[in-house]
C-alpha positions in Angstrom: 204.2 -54.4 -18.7 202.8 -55.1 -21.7 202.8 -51.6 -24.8 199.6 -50.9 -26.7 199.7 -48.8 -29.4 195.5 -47.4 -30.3 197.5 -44.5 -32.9 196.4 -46.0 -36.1 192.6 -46.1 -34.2 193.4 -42.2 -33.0 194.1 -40.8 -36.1 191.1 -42.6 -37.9 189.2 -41.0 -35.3 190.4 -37.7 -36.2 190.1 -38.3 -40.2 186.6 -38.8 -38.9 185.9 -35.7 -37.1 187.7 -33.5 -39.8 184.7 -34.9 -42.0 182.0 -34.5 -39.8 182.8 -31.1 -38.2 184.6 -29.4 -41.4 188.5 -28.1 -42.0 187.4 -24.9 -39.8 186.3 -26.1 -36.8 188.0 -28.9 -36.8 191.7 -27.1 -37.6 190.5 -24.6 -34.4 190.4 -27.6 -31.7 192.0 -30.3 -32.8 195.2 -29.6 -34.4 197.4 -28.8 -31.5 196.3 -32.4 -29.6 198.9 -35.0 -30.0 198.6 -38.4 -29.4 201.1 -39.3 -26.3 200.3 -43.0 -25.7 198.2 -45.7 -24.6 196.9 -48.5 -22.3 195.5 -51.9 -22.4 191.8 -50.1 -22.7 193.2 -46.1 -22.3 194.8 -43.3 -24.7 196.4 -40.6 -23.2 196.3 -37.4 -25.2 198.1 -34.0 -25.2 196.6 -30.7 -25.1 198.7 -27.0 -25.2 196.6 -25.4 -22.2 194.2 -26.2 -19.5 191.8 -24.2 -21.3 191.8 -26.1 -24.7 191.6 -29.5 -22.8 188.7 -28.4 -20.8 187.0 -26.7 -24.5 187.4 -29.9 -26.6 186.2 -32.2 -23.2 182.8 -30.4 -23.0 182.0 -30.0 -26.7 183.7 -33.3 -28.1 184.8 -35.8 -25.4 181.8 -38.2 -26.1 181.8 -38.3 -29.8 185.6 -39.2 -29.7 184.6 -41.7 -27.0 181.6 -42.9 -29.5 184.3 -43.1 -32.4 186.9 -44.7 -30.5 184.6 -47.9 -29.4 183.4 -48.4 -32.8 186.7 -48.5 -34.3 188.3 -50.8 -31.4 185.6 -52.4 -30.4 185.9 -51.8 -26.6 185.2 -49.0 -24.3 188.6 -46.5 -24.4 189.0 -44.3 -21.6 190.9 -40.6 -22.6 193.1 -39.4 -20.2 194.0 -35.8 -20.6 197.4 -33.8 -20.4 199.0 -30.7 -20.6 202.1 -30.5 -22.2 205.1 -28.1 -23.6 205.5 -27.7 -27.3 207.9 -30.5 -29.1 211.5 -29.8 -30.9 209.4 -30.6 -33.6 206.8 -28.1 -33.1 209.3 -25.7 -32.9 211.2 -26.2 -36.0 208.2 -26.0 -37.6 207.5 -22.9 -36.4 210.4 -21.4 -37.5 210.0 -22.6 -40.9 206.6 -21.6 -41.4 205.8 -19.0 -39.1 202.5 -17.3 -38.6 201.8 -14.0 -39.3 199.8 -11.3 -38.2 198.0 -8.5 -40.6 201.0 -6.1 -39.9 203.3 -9.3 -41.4 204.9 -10.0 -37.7 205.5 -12.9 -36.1 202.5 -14.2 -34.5 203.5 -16.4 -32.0 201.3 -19.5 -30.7 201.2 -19.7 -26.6 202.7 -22.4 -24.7 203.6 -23.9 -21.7 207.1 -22.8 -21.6 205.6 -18.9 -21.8 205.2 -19.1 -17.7 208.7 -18.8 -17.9 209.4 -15.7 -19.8 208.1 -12.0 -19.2 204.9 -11.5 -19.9 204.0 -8.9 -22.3 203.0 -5.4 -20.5 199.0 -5.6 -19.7 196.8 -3.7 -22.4 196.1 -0.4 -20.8 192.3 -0.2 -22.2 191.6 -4.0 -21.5 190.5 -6.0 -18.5 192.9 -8.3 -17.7 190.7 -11.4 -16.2 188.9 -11.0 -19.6 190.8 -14.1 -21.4 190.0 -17.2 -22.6 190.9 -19.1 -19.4 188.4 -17.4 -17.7 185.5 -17.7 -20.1 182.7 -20.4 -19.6 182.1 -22.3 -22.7 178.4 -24.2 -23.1 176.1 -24.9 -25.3 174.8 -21.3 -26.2 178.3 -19.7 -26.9 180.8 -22.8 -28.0 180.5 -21.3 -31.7 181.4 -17.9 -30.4 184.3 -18.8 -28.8 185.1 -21.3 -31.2 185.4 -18.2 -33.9 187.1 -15.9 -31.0 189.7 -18.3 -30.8 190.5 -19.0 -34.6 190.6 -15.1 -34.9 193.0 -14.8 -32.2 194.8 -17.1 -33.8 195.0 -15.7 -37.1 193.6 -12.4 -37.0 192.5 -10.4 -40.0 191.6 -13.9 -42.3 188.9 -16.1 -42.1 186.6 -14.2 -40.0 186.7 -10.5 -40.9 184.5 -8.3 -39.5 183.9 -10.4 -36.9 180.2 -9.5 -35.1 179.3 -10.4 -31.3 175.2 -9.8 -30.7 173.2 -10.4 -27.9 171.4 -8.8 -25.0 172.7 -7.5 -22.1 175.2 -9.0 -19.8 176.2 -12.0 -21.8 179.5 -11.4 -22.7 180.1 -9.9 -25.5 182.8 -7.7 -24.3 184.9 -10.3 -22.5 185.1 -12.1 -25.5 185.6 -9.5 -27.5 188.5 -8.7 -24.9 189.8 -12.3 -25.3 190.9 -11.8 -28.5 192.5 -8.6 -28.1 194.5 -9.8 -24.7 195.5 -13.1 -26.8 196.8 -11.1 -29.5 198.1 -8.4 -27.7 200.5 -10.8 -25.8 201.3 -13.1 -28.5 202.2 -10.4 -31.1 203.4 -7.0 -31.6 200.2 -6.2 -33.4 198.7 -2.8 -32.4 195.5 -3.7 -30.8 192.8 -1.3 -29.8 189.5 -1.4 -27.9 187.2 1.1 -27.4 183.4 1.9 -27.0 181.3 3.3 -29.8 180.6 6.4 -27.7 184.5 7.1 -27.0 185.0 6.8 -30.6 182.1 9.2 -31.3 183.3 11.5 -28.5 186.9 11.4 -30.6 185.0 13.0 -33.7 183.3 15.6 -32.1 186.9 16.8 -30.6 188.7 16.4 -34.1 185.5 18.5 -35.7 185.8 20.9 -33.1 189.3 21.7 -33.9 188.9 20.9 -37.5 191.7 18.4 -37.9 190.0 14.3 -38.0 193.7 13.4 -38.7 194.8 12.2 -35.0 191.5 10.0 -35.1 192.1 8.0 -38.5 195.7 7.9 -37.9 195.1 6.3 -34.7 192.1 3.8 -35.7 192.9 3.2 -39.7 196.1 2.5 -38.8 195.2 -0.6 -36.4 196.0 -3.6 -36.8 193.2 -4.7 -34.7 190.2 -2.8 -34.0 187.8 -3.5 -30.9 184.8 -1.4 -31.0 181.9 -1.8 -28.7 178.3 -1.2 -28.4 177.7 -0.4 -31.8 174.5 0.3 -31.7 174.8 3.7 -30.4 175.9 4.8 -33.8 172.0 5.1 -34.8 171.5 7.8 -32.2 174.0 9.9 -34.2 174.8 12.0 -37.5 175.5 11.0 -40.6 179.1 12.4 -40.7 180.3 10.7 -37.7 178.5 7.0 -39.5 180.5 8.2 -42.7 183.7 8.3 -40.9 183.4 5.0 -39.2 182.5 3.4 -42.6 185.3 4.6 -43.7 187.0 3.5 -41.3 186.0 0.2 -41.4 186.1 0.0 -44.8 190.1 1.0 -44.1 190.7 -1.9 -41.8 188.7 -4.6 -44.0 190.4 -3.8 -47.1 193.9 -4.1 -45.8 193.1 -7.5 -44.0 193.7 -5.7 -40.2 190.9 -7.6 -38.1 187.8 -5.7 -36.8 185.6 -7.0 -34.4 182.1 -5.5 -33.5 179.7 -5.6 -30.1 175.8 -5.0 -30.3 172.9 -5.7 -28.6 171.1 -7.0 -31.9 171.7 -8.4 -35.4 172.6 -6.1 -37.9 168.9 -6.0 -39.8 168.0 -4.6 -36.9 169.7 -2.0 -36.2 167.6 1.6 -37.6 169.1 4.8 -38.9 171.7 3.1 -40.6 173.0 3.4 -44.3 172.3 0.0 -46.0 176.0 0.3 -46.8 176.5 0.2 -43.5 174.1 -2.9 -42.5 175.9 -5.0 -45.5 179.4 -4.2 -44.5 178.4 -5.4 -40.6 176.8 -8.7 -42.6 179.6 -9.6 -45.1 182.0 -11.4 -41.9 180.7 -13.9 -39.5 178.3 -12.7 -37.1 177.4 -15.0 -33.7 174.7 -14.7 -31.8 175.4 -15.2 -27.9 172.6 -16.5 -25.8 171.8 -16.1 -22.1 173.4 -19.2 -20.7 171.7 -22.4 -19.5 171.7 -24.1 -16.3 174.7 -26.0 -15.9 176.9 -23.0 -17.2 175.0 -20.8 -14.8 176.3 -23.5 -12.1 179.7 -23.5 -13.9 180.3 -19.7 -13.5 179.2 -19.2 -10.5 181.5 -21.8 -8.9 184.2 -20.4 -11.2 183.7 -16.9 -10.2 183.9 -18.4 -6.2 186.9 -19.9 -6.7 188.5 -16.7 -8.2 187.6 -15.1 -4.5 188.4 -17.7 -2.3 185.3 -18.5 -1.3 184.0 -22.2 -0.8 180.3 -22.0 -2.0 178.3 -25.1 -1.3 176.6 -26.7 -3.9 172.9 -25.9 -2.7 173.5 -22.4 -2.9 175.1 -22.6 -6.0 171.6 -24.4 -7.7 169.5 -21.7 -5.7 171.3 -18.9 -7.8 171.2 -20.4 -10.9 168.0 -21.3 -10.7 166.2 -18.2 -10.3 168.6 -16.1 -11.8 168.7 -17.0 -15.8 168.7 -13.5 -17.7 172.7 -13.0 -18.1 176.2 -13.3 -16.8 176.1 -10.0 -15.2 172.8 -10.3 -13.5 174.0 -14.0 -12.1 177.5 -12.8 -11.1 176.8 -9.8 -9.5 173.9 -11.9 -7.3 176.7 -14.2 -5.9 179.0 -11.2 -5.2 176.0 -9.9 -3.6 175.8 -12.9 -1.3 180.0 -13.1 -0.8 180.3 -9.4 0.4 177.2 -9.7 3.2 179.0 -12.7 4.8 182.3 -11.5 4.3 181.1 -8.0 6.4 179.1 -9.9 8.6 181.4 -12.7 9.3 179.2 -15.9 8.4 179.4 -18.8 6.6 177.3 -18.9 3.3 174.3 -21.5 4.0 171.4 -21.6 2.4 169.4 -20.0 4.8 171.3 -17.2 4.5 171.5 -17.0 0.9 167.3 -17.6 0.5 166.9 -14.6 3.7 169.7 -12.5 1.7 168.3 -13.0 -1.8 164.9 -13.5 -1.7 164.3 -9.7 -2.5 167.0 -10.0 -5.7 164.8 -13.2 -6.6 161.3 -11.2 -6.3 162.6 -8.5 -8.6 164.2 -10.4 -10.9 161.2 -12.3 -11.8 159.2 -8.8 -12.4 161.8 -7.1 -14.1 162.8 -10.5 -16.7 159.4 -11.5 -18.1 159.9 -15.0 -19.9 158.6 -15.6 -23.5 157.0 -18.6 -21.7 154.7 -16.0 -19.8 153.9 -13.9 -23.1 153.1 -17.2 -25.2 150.2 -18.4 -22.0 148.9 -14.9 -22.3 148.5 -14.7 -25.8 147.5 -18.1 -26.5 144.6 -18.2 -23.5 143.2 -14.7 -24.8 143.1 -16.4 -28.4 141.6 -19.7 -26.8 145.1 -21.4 -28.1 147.8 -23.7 -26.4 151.3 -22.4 -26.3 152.1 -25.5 -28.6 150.0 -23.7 -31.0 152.0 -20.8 -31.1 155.2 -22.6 -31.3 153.8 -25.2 -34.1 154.4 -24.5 -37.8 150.9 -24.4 -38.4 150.2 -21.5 -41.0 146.4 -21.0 -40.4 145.4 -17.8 -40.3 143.4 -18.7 -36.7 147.5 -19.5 -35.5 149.8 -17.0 -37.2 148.1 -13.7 -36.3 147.9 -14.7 -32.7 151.8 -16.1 -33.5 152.6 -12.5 -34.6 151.5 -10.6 -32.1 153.1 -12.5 -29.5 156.5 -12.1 -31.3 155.4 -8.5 -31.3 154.8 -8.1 -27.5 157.9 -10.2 -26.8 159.9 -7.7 -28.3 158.1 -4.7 -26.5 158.3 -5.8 -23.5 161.3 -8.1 -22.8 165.1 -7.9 -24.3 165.3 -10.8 -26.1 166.7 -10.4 -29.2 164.8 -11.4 -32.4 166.8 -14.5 -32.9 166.2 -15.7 -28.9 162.3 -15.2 -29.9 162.6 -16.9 -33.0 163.9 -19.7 -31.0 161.2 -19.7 -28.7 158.5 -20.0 -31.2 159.6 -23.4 -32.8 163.3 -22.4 -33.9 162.0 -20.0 -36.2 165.0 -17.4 -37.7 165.1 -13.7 -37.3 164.0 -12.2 -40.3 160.4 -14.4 -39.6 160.1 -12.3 -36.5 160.9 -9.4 -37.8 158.8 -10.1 -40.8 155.8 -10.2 -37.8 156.8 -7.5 -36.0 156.5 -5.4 -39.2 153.1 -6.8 -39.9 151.7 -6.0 -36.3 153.0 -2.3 -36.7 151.2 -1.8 -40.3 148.0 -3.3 -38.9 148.4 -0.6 -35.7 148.1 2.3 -38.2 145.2 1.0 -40.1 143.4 -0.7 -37.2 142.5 1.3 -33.8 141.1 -1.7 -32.2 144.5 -3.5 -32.2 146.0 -1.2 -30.1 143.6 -1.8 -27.3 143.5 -5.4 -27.8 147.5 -5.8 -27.0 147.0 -3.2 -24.4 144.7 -5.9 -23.0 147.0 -8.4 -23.4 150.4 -6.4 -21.9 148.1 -6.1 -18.7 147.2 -9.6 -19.1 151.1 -10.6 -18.8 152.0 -8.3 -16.3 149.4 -10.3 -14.1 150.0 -13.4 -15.0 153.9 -12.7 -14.4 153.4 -11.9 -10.7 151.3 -14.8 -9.9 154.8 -17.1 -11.2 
């Protein structure tokens, strides 16, 4: 049989990529895939874990594919693998290990681990919150992208690290992926826990007048997990003093801290601006709720992790009506699993459309859609939604524009940024920039207030007619 050898095309492929995506990204995916060996018309390519292959197959499979052909000149099919670490690899590694902010060894997982001990489960951490488990598409591949490259080298590139996003969208199982990587691939202390635990932490130390069990325990970190951040505004200023300090303890001593909230930093109120700038100075992502084919993706990954076969109808009727967040979309097919588990039926999708349709119904009233705000607002100002979304700047177009942006973020959880997407990819500080404007012209103007009165009932209406 005859030997081709496509390596010389492979790794001008790859010179390629680095370009195109940048050292970063590019270092985070592809520099743990080697080049195994080839076909007449085929490459066969290594990867260190089921999750990396199946991360670089949905974000980059056909622009290697694209690469590949023009370079060869034919239509090469990749062929995936997973495979141990080399001698090589290994030797490097001890050469040039990495290190962790505390200066230990940091080692880099691979297939040979399922052989040795695990490392004990972190006692504050779900365990099924890792990488493996964690959907990648279109409106969280940076996210995870960054989560892995921190894991990886915590306390570097990416430091504070800041998750936002609304509710249910996973912020806190990625935020978990990173400490469960780290915690079992290091001997880095690692520490997760909610803003309110942290708070409730204080209060105890105040009471009893000593703070030094609380910044012994969380300065000391070498990796700091805190949660739900925004409750900090609801609270004094000593307790935000200590967590600055705090922070500014971990940051300063290159020990990795990464952040949860349900919106970006500008908007978060009652904050010191030392505060807001500190949260802004690392890399902040912005996790969206997910679109259809990951809806699809999780719910069939979520079925398989109960044994249950779900067909694919039911599966499309889930994600179809059920497109606010993870949580909401998971806990609906749980839903479903439990009644025919008790009941002892198969899942069909009769039963599903008898079992749901009251979940459906209330979803749809409790998740208004932008879309619905953006009809309402544009047929009470004689407008099309195209309008709105357009980057016209007439007066006639941006008031109505504005208070649209306004009422989305009355009514609906969206974030700013989601909104700003909505209305023709248009960044945060635009909306909030509008926002602003509707509330100065509220004070000044009476006859505002009534008009997006109007126009609230006006959506409410037209929402229960969709």
């Amino acid at each position: 049989m005859a030997e081709f050898d496509y390596k010389g095309s492979w790794n001008e492929t790859l010179s390629q990529l680095r370009t195109d995506l940048g050292e970063e990204e590019f270092s985070g995916w592809f520099s743990d895939i080697k080049y195994l060996r080839a076909g007449e018309n085929s490459i066969v390519v290594g990867f260190p874990s089921g999750f990396h292959r199946d991360s670089v197959i949905t974000r980059y499979k056909n622009i290697i594919s694209a690469k590949l052909q023009e370079l060869t000149g034919r239509e090469i099919a990749l062929e995936f693998e997973i495979v141990a670490g080399t001698d090589e690899n290994a030797s490097s590694a001890q050469n040039n290990p990495a290190k962790n902010t505390a200066g230990k060894e940091f080692r880099e997982p691979d297939s040979s681990q399922a052989q040795k001990p695990k490392r004990k489960q972190h006692s504050h951490m779900r365990d099924d919150y890792t990488f493996e488990n964690y959907i990648i598409g279109e409106n969280n591949s940076f996210a995870a992208n960054a989560a892995i490259a921190i894991s990886r080298n915590p306390g570097t590139a990416y430091n504070p690290f800041f998750i936002y996003g609304g509710v249910g969208l996973g912020k806190t199982h990625l935020m978990q992926a990173i400490g469960n990587f780290i915690h079992e691939n290091s001997e880095s202390k690692v520490i997760y826990v909610t803003s309110e635990e942290f708070m409730n932490e204080y209060v105890q130390g105040v009471q009893v007048k000593d703070l030094s069990p609380l910044r012994n325990k969380y300065r000391y970190a070498d990796v700091l997990l805190i949660d739900d951040i925004q409750f900090f505004q609801e609270r004094g200023e000593a307790i935000k003093d200590e967590f600055f300090h705090t922070f500014n303890t971990l940051v300063n001593a290159k020990r990795q801290l990464v952040m949860t909230c349900d919106r970006h930093p500008d908007e978060l109120r009652n904050l010191s601006d030392r505060l807001i700038t500190r949260f802004n100075q690392g890399l902040k992502v912005d996790l969206q709720p997910p679109r259809y084919e990951v809806r699809c993706a999780i719910l069939k990954a979520t079925a398989e992790n109960r044994g249950t076969v779900i067909p694919d109808e039911v599966i499309n009727l889930i994600s179809k009506n059920i497109s606010s967040n993870i949580r909401d979309l998971i806990g609906t097919l749980n839903t479903l699993i439990s009644f025919t588990e008790i009941m002892k039926q198969p899942i069909t999708l009769d039963i599903a459309q008898q079992k749901l349709r009251d979940i459906f119904a209330s979803r749809k009233q409790a998740n208004l859609s932008i879309e619905i705000i953006q009809k309402a607002v544009a047929d009470f100002f004689s407008l099309s939604v195209n309008d709105l979304k357009s980057q016209k700047r007439t007066q006639k177009i941006v008031f109505p524009r504005q208070i649209a942006m306004f009422i989305c973020r009355e009514m609906t959880d969206f974030s700013t940024t989601e909104i700003g997407e909505a209305f023709g990819g248009r960044d945060h500080t635009t909306v909030m920039h509008s926002i602003s404007k509707i509330e100065g012209l509220l004070i000044t103007d009476p006859t505002l207030d009534s008009t997006i009165e109007n126009l609230k009932r006006n959506v409410k209406e037209l929402s229960t007619r969709q």
